[in-house]
C-alpha positions as CSV (number, residue, x, y, z in Angstrom):
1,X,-3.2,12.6,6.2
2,X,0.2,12.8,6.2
3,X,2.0,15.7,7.0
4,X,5.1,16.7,4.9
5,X,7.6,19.7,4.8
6,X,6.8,22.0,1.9
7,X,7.6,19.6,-1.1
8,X,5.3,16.7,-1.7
9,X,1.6,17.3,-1.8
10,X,-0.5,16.3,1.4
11,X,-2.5,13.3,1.6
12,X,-6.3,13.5,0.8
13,X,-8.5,11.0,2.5
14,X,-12.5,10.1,1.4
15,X,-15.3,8.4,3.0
16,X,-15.1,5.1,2.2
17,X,-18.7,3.1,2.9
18,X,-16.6,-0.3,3.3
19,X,-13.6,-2.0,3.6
20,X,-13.3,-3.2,-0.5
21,X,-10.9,-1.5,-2.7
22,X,-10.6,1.0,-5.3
23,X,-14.3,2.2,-5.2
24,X,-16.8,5.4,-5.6
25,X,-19.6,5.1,-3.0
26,X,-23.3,5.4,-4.4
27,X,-23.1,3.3,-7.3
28,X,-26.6,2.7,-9.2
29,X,-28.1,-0.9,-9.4
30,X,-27.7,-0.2,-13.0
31,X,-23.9,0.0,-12.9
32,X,-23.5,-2.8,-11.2
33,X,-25.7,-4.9,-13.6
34,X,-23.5,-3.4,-16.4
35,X,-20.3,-4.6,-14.1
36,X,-21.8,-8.1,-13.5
37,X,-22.1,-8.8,-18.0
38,X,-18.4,-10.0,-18.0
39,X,-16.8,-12.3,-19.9
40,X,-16.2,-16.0,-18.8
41,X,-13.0,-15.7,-17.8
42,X,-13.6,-12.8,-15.6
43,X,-12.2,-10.2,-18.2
44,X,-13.0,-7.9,-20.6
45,X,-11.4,-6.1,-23.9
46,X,-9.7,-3.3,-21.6
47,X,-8.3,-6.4,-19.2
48,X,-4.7,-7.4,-20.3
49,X,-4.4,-11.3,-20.2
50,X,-2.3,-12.9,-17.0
51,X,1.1,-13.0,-17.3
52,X,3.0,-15.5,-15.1
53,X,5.8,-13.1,-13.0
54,X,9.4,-14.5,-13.0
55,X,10.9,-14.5,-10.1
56,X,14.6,-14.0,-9.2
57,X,16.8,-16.2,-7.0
58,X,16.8,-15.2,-3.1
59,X,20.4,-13.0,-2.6
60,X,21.7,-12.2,1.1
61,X,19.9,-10.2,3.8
62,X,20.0,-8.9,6.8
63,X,17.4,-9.3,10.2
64,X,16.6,-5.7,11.5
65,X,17.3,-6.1,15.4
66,X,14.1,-5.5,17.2
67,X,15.0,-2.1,19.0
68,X,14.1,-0.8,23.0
69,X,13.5,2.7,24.4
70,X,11.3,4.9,25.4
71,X,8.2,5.9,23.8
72,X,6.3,9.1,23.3
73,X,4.5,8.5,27.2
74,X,7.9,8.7,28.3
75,X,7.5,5.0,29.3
76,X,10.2,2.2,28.8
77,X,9.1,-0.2,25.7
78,X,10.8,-3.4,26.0
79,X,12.0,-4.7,22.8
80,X,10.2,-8.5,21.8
81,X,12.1,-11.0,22.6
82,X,14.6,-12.0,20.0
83,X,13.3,-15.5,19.5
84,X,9.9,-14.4,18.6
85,X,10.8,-11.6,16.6
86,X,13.6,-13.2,14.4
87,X,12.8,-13.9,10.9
88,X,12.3,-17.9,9.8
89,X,16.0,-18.6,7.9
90,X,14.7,-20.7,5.3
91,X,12.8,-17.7,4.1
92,X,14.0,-15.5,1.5
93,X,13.0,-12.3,-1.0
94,X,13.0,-12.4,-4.4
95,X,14.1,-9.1,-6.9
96,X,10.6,-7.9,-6.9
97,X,10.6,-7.6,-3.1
98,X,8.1,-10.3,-2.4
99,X,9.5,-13.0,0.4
100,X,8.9,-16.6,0.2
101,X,7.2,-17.0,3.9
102,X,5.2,-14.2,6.0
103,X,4.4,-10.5,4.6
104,X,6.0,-7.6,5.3
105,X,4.9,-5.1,8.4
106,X,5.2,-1.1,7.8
107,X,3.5,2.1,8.5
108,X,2.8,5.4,7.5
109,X,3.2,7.9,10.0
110,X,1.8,11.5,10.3
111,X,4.2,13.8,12.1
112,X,6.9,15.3,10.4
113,X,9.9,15.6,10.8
114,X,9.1,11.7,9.6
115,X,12.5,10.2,11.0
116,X,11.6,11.4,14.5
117,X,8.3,10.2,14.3
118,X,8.9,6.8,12.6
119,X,11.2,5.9,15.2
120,X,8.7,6.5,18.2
121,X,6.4,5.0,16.7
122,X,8.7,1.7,16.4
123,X,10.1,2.3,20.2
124,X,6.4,2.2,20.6
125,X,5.0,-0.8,18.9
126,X,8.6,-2.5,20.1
127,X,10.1,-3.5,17.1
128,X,11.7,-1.4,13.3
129,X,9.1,-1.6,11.0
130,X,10.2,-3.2,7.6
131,X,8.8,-1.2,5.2
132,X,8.0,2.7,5.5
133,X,5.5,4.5,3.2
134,X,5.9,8.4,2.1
135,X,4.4,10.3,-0.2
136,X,5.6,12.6,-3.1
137,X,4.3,15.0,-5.8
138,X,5.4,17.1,-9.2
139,X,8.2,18.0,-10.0
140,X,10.4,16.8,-6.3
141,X,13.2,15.0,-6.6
142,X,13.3,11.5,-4.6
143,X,14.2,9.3,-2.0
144,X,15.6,12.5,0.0
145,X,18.2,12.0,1.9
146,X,15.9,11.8,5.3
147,X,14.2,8.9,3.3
148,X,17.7,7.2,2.4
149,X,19.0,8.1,5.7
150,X,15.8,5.6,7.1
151,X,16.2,2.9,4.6
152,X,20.1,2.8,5.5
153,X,19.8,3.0,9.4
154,X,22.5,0.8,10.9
155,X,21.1,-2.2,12.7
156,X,17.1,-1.4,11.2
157,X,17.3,-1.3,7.6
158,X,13.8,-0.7,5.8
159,X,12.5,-1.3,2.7
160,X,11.1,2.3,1.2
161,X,7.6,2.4,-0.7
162,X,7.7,5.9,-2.3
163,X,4.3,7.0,-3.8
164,X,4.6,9.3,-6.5
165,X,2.0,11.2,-8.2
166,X,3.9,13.0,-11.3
167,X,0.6,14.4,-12.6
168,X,1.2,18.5,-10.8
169,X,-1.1,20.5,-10.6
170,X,-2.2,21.8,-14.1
171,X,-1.2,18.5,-15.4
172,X,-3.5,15.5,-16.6
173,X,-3.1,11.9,-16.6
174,X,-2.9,12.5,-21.0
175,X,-0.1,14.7,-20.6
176,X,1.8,12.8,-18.2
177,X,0.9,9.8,-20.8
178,X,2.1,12.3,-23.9
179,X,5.6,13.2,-22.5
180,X,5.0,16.5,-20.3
181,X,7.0,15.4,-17.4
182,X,9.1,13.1,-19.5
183,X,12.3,15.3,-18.2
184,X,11.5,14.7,-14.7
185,X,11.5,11.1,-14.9
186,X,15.1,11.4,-16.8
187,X,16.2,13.6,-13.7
188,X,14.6,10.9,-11.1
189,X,16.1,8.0,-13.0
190,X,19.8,9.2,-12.5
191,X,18.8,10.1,-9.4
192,X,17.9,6.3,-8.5
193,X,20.5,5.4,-10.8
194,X,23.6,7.4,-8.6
195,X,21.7,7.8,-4.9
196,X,19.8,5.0,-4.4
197,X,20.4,1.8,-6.3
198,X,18.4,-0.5,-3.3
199,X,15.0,-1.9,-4.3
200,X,12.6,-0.1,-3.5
201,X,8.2,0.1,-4.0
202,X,7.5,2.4,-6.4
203,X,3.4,3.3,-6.1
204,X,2.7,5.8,-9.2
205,X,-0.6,7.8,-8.5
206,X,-2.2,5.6,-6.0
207,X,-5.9,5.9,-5.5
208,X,-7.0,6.9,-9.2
209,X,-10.6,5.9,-8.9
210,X,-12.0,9.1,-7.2
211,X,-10.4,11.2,-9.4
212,X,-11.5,9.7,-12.5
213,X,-14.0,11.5,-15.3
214,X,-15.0,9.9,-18.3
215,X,-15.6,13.2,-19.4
216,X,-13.9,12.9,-23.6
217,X,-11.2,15.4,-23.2
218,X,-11.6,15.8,-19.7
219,X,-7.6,14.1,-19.3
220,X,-8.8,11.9,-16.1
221,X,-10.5,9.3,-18.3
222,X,-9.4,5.3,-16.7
223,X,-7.8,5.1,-20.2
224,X,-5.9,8.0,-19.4
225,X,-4.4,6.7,-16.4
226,X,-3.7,4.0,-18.0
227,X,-2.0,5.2,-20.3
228,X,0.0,7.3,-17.9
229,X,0.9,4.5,-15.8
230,X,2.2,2.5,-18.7
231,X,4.0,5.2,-20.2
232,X,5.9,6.5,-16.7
233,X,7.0,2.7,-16.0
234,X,8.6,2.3,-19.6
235,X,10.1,5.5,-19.4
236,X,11.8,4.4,-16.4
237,X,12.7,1.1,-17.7
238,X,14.4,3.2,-21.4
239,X,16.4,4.5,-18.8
240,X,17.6,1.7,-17.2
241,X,16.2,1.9,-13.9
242,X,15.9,-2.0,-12.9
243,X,15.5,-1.4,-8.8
244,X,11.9,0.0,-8.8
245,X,9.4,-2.2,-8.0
246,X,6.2,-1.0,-9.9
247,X,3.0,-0.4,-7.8
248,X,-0.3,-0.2,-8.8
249,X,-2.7,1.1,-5.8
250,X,-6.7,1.4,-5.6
251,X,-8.0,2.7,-3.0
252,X,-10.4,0.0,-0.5
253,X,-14.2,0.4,-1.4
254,X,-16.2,-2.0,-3.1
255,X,-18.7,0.7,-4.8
256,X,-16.1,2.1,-7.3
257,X,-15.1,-1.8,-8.6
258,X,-19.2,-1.8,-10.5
259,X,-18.0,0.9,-12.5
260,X,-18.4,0.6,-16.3
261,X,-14.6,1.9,-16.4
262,X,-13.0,0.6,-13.1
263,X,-10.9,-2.6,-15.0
264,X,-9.6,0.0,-17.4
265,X,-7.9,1.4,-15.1
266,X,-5.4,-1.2,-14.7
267,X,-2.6,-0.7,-16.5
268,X,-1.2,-4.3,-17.7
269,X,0.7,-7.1,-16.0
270,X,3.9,-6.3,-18.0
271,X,4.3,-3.0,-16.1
272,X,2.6,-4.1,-12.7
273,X,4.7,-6.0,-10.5
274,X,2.4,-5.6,-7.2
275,X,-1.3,-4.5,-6.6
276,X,-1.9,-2.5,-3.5
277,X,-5.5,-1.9,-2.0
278,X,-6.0,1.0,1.0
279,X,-9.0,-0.6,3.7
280,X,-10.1,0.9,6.5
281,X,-11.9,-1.0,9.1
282,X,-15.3,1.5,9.8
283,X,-17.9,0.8,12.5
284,X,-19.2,-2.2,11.1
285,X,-16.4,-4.0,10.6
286,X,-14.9,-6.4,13.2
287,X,-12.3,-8.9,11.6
288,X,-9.2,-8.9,9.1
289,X,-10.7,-11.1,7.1
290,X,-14.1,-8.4,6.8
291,X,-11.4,-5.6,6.0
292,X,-9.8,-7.1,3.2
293,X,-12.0,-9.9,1.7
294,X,-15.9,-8.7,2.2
295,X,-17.6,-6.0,0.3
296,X,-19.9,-3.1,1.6
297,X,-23.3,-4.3,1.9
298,X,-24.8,-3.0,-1.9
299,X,-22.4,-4.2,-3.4
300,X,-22.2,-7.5,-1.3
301,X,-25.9,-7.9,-2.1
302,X,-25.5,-8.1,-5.5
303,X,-22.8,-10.9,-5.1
304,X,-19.4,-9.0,-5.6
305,X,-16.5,-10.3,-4.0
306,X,-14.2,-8.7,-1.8
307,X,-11.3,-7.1,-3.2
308,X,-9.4,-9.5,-2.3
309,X,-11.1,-11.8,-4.5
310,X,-12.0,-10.0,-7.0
311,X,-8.7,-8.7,-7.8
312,X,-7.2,-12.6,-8.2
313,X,-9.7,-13.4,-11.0
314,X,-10.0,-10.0,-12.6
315,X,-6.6,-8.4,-12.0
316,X,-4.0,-10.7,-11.7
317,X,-3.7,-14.4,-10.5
318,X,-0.5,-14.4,-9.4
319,X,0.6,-10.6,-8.7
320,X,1.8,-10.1,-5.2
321,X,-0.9,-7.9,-2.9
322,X,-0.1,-5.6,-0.2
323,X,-2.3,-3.4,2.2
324,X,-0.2,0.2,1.2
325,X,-2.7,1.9,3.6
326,X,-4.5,-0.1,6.3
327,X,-6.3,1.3,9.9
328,X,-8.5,0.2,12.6
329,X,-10.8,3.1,14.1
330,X,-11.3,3.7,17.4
331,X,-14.8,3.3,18.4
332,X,-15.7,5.3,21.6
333,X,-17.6,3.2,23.5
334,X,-15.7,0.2,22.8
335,X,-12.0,0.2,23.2
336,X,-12.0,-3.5,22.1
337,X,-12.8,-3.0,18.8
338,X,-9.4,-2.5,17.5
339,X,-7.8,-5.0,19.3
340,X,-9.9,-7.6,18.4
341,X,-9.3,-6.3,14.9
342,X,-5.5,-6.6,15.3
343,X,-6.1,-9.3,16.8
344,X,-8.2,-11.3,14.4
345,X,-5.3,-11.2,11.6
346,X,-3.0,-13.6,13.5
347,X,-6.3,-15.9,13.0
348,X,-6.5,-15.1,10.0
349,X,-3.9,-13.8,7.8
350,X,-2.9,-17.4,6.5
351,X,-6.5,-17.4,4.3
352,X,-5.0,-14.4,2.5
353,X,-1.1,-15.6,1.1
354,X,-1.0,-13.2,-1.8
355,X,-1.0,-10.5,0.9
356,X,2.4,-10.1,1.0
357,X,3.1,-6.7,3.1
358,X,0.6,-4.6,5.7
359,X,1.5,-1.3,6.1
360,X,-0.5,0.4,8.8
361,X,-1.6,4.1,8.4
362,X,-0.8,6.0,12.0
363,X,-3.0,9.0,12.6
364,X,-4.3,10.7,15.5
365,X,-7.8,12.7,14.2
366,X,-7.5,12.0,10.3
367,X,-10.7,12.7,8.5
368,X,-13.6,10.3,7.9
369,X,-11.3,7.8,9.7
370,X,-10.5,9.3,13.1
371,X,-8.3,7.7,15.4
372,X,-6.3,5.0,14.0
373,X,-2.7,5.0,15.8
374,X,-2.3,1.3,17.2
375,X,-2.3,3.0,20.8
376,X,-5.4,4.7,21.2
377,X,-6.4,2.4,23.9
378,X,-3.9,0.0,26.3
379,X,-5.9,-3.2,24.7
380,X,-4.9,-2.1,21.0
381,X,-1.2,-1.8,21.7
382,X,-1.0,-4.7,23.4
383,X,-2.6,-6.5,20.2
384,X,-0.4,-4.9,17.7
385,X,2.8,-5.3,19.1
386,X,1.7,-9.2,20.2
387,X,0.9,-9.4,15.9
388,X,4.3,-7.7,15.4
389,X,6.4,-10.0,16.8
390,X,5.1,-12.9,15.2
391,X,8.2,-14.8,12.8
392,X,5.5,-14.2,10.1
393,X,6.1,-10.7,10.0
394,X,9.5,-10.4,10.1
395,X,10.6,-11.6,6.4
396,X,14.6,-10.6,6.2
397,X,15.5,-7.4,4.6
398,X,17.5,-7.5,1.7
399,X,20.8,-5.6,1.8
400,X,20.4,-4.6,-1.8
């Protein structure tokens, strides 16, 4: 859970059974019958058809500098060496953020003041992170200035994917969808318009599927969000924002995708220009390629594909992915679990190209989850900065 300043709303985490996306646990063998009838194609009459994405040409950038200090032990981190940290030249990023070779590597983290806490958390892992993930809510005005402050840091620019739920309290995905908040995306879009005219993620109302009730009326129906989704991205578009980059985000667990509504909820590949999934490597899981690619065992049983898989043919064939939320749990016991975890995705990451940024979730006790900061044992640390200096993680960040 992240912690914020009063402002955005905190961060809510659920059980998840398994490491497939967007999913309610407990799903009857009945649902998923209903969820295996599907078209040929892999589609059905809520599923908007693929749309091949345009890409831009490649413009300048700049290689964030893989920093030193000390971290929070009060130990001295050395920075990676350059060679193995510098970012592969004949790599570049195109205008919807996604670079031609490697994936992005950022993190969440859950102390606030964030800037302090984002910073020992790269003097710990031994390099800047490229991306950095925050969380917003209502009616608040953003990037704040903290948050620009980050992306601008001389010598460690980052990339900034801002999730924003503008459904406040009191207000439903329909209203959202009907106008109700239509004035606060007009105040947001100058905002991006005069403060911050970088690229950035945008992530609106990530993690829809738990909060979803088919209820007629009820305001949360997958239509609903649907709708709200589409309407918030073309009302940003009216006003001529062109910098966000427009995120759709399920959650990680397998059970919620045999819903009879789950592919409603997914809003249209004109308005989607990445598809984020949120994993989180359990007990039972031991590899990258479990976490992002294998479903929990019901649904596994009945032949459904990881998320991975399942969101090329049903979602989008060509839509860039990312891990928005991503954590290995520290199993007492066995302090080797996470590090073999980190260190299966060098081994494996290749199988996965449309993965196109991780960005790890840092937290000391969250719920359900527990421990998942990369150095709740010596092994894991070691693992996850060896993965962090890899070239294929160090795509070069665009200026603008």
């Amino acid at each position: 859970m992240i912690s914020r300043e009063p402002g955005p709303a905190p961060r809510r985490r659920f059980r998840r059974l398994g490491p497939f996306t967007a999913v309610v646990a407990g799903a009857s063998c009945g649902a998923a019958a209903a969820f295996a009838v599907v078209a040929a194609d892999g589609r059905d009459g809520n599923a908007t058809p693929v749309a091949r994405s345009v890409r831009q040409q490649p413009e300048a950038a700049e290689r964030p500098p893989a920093p030193g200090g000390t971290a929070g032990s009060g130990r001295l981190v050395p920075a990676p060496a350059p060679s193995s940290a510098r970012p592969d030249k004949r790599c570049h990023v195109d205008r919807l953020l996604v670079p031609s070779c490697g994936a992005w590597w950022g993190a969440a983290v859950n102390t606030w003041p964030q800037g302090p806490a984002l910073r020992a958390f790269e003097r710990k892992i031994g390099r800047p992170v490229g991306v950095y993930h925050t969380y917003y809510r209502g009616r608040k005005i953003f990037p704040s200035a903290g948050d620009i402050a980050l992306a601008r840091e001389p010598g460690r620019r980052r990339l900034l994917l801002l999730n924003w739920k503008p459904d406040a309290p009191g207000t439903t995905w329909r209203q959202v969808a009907d106008g109700a908040v239509d004035d606060h995306i007009d105040r947001l879009s100058k905002h991006f318009r005069e403060k911050f005219p970088e690229r950035f993620w945008l992530a609106i109302h990530h993690e829809p599927e738990e909060e979803v009730r088919e209820t007629p009326g009820s305001g949360y129906t997958a239509a609903d969000y649907r709708a709200m989704f589409r309407h918030v991205v073309q009302r940003f578009r009216r006003n001529g924002v062109d910098n966000a980059v427009f995120t759709m985000v399920y959650m990680g667990y397998s059970g919620y995708v045999v819903k009879p509504w789950f592919r409603t909820l997914y809003p249209g590949d004109d308005v989607v220009d990445w598809i984020g999934f949120d994993p989180y490597a359990e007990p039972r899981v031991r590899s990258f390629a479990q976490l992002v690619d294998e479903a929990a065992p019901r649904e596994r049983d009945l032949g459904i594909a990881g998320f991975y898989r399942w969101a090329r043919r049903n979602l989008s064939d060509d839509k860039p992915l990312m891990l928005s939320e991503w954590g290995g749990t520290e199993m007492t016991g066995d302090p080797a679990k996470k590090a073999e975890l980190f260190r299966s995705i060098g081994r494996q990451i290749e199988r996965f190209p449309a993965l196109k940024a991780l960005v790890y979730w840092e937290h000391h006790n969250g719920p359900k989850f527990g421990d998942t900061r990369v150095d709740a044992s010596p092994q894991s640390l070691a693992a996850y900065r060896e993965l962090g200096r890899r070239p294929y993680f160090n795509p070069p960040v665009p200026r603008r």
